[in-house]
Each structure stands twice: as C-alpha cells, then as structure tokens.
DOKE-474837 format. One record per residue (C-alpha): residue in one letter; x, y, z; chain. Coordinates in steps of 0.2 Angstrom, whole numbers, plus 2048, in hexadecimal, padded with zeros to 3 digits. Example, Ala and Ser with C-alpha at 12.3 -4.5 7.8 and 13.67 -1.06 7.14 Angstrom:
2
+---+-----+-----+-----+---+
: r :   x :   y :   z : c :
+---+-----+-----+-----+---+
: a : 83E : 7EA : 827 : A :
: s : 844 : 7FB : 824 : A :
+---+-----+-----+-----+---+
***
This chain:
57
+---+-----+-----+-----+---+
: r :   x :   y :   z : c :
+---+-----+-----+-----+---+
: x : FA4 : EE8 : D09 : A :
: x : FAA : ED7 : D11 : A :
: x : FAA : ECD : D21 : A :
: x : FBA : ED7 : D29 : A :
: x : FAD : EE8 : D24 : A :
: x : F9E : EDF : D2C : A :
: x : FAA : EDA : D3D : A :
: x : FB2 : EEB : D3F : A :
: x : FA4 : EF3 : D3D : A :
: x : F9A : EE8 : D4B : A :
: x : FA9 : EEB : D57 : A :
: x : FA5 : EFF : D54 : A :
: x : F95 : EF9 : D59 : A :
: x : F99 : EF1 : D69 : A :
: x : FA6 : EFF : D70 : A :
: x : F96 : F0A : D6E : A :
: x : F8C : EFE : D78 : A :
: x : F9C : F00 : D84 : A :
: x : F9B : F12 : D85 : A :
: x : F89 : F12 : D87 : A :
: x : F8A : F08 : D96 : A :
: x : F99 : F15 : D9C : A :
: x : F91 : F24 : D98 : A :
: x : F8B : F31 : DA5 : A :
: x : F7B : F37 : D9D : A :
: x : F6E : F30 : D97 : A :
: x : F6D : F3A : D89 : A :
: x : F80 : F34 : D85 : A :
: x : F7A : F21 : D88 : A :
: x : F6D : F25 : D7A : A :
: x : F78 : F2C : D6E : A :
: x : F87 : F1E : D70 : A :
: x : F75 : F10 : D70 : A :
: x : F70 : F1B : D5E : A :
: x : F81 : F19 : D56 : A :
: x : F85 : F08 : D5B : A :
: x : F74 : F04 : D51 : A :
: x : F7B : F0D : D44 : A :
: x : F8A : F01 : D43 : A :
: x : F80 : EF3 : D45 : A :
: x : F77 : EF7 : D36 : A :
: x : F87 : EFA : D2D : A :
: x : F8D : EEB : D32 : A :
: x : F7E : EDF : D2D : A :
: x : F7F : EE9 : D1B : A :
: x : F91 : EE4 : D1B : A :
: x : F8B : ED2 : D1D : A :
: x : F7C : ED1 : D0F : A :
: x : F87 : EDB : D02 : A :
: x : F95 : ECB : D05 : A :
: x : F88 : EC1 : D03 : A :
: x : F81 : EC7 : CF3 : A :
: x : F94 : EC5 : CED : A :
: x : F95 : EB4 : CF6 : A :
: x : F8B : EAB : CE8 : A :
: x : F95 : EB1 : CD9 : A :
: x : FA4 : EAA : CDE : A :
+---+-----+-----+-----+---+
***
C-alpha cells in the first residue's frame, strides 16, 4: 500500500466523521464513529507498510 492508499483511506475516514455528525440516531452516529475508526486504522497501516518499503529504496 502507499501514501495515495493511506490518504484516501483517511478521507473515507473523515466523511464518516461527517455522516456521524449528520446522522439522526445515535445508534447511526456510533456506527458512522465505528467505521471511520476502522479507516483510520487502515489508513495508519497504509502508512507503516510504505514505511517498511521506504528504507529499501
């Protein structure tokens, strides 16, 4: 994975945070806070695994 992986994936992140704050339930903020977790997640793995590759180059 690499950077452009690591900065889409925090943009999915942050239009969770966005539906979060939109949402009408809080069981729907929870869930849209959940998945942009997830993507944050995804998006810091995206940024170690380049770093990993960063040093062989």
């Amino acid at each position: 994975m690499s950077h452009p992986d690591a900065d889409r994936f925090k943009s999915n992140a942050d239009e969770c945070r966005q539906m979060a704050h939109a949402a009408e339930t809080e069981d729907a903020r929870e869930a849209w806070l959940r998945l942009a977790a997830e993507w944050d997640k995804l998006a810091e793995h995206a940024r170690n695994r380049r770093g990993i590759f960063d040093r062989y180059e």
